[in-house]
N, C-alpha and C positions, 0 to 999 in steps of 0.2 A: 714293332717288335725288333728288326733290323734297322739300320739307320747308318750307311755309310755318305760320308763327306768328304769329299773333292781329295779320296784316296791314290796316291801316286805308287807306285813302285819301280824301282831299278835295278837292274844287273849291271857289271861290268864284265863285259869276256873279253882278255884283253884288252886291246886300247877302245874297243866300243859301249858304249851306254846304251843295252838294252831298256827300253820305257815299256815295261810288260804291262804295268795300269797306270793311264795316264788323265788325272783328274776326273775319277770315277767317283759319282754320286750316284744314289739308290735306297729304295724306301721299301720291303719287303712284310707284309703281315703277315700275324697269326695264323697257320692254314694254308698258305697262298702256296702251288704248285707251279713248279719254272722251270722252265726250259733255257739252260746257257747253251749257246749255239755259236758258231764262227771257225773259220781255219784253223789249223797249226799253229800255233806260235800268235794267237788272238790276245791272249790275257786271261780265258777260260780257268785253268788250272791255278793259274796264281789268287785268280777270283776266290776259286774255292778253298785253294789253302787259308787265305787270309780269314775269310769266313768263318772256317773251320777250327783258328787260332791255331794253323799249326805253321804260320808265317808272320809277318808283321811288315805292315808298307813304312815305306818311309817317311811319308807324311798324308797328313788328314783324319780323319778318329770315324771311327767304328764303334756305334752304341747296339748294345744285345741287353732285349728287358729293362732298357732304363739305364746299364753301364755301360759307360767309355773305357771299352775292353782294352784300344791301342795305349791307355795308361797303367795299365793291369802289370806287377812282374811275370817273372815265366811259374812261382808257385800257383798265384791266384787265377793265370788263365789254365792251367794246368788244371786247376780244379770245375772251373767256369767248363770247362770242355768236356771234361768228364761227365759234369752234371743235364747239361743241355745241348749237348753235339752227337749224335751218331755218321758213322762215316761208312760210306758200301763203297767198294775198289772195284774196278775191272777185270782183274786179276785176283779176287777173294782175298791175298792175305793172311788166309788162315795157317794155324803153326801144322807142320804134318804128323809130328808125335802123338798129338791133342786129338779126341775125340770130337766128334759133333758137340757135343754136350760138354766136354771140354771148352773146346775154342767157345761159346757161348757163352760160358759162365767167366771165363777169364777178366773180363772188365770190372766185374761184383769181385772177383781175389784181389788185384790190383787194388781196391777201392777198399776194404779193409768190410764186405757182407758177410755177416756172420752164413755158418755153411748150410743151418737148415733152412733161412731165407734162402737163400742161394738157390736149393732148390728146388723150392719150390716156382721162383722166379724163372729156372728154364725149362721146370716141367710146364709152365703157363706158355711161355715162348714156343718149345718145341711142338705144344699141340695147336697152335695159333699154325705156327708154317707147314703143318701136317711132316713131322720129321719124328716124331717117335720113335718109330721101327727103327729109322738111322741113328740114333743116337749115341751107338757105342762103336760106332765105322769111325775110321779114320779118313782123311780126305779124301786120299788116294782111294777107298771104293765107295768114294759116292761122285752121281753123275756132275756136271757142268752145274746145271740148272738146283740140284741137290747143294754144293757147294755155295753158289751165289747167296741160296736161302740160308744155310748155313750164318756167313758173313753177316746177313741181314739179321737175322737173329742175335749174332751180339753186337752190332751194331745200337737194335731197339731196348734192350735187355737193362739197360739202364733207365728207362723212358725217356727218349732226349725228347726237345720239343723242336729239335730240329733235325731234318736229315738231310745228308748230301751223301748224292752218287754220282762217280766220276765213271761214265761210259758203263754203266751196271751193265750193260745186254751184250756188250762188246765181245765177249767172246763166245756167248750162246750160240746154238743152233734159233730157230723162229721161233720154234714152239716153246724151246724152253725158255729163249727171252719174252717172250709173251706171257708166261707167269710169272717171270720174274716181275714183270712190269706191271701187271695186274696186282701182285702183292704190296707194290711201292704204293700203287694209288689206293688202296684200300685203310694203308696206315696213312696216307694225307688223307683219307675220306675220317677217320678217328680225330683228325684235329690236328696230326704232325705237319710242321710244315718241310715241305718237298722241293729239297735243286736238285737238278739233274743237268752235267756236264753232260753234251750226245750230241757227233755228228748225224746221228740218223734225224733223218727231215720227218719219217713216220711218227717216232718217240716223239719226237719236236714241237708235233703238230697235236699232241694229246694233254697237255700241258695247258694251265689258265691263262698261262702269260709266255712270252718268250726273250728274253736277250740276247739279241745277236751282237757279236763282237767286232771289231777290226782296230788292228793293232792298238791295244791294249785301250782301247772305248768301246762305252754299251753306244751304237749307232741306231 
C-alpha cells in the first residue's frame, strides 16, 4: 500500500545541511499499525509530513495505492490527501469559532459534500466517538480528551485509508489518553491503517510494528 524508496530530505539553516531523512526505505500494508519512535530532531515528523503529502523529499519516490505521489503537482496531491489521509495533531487544531459538529464536517465543505450528506456523515461519526451530547460546544467547553475525539472525528469523516497521529495522547491526562488511544486502535481494528509519531515507550509498545529513528534513519 505504502512504498517509500531511498527517500532523502534536507534543510539548510544557515550555512548547515540539516539531513532530516537520510536514504529511508520502507514498505507499509493495508491495516498495519506503527509505532514511529526516536529523539528530537530523529526525522519522525518530517517522516510523517512527507507521508502525509504535506511535504516533499528531495529525492526518492513515494508510491500510495499503486501512485508515485513525489510526481504528483500540489492540485493532484492535494486531492490524493484529501481522499486517503486523515491527520490527528497533539494540539487538536481545531478552529475555536466551529462547533464539535462544525470542526467535523469542515473537510466534506472544503471538498464540495452536498449538506444533507454532510450530515448525515457526522451524525454517523459523532455517534461512533460517543459525542452527541457535545455537538453544539465549542472547543473551549469540551474536555482534553473530548477535544482529541473531536479532531479524530474529522480526521475519519472523509474515510481516509490511512491515518497518522503525531503524539495524539501528548497532551492528555492517563485516562483520557487511554481512550484516546483505544479509539485509534479500534479504527485500525476496521481496516484503517494506523502511524503514530509517540515518545511514550507504553504507546510504543502496543503497536504491530515499531520504527525507531536516529538522525534521520529507520535503525
Amino acid at each position: 500500500m505504502i512504498e517509500l524508496s531511498h527517500l532523502d530530505k534536507r534543510f539548510q539553516i544557515g550555512d548547515q545541511t540539516v539531513h532530516a531523512l537520510d536514504d529511508v526505505s520502507l514498505r507499509i500494508e493495508q491495516g498495519e499499525y506503527i509505532a514511529v519512535m526516536g529523539p528530537s530532531g530523529s526525522g519522525k515528523s518530517t517522516l510523517m509530513n512527507i507521508l502525509g503529502l504535506l511535504d516533499r523529499a528531495n529525492s526518492g519516490d513515494y508510491v500510495l495505492d499503486g501512485i508515485n505521489v513525489s510526481k504528483l503537482n500540489e492540485a493532484e496531491r492535494t486531492r490524493v490527501r484529501s481522499e486517503k489521509i486523515g491527520f490527528v495533531f497533539q494540539s487538536y487544531h481545531l478552529v475555536p469559532r466551529l462547533t464539535a459538529r462544525e470542526n467535523i464536517e469542515l473537510p466534506m465543505m472544503l471538498s464540495g459534500v452536498p449538506a444533507k450528506k454532510r450530515k448525515q456523515k457526522v451524525d454517523d461519526v459523532l455517534n461512533k466517538l460517543e459525542l452527541m451530547d457535545r455537538a453544539h460546544h465549542s472547543p473551549n467547553q469540551l474536555s482534553g480528551g473530548q477535544r482529541q475525539r473531536v479532531a479524530i472525528g474529522r480526521a475519519i469523516v472523509m474515510k481516509p485509508s490511512i491515518l497518522l497521529a503525531d503524539e495524539p495522547t501528548g497532551n492528555l491526562d492517563s485516562k483520557s489518553g487511554e481512550g484516546v488511544t483505544k479509539l485509534l486502535e479500534s479504527l485500525n481494528a476496521e481496516g484503517i491503517t494506523l502511524m503514530v509519531v509517540t515518545h511514550d515507550p507504553t504507546l510504543g509498545d502496543r503497536a504491530q510494528r515499531q520504527l525507531n529513528m536516529l538522525d534521520g534513519r529507520i535503525v
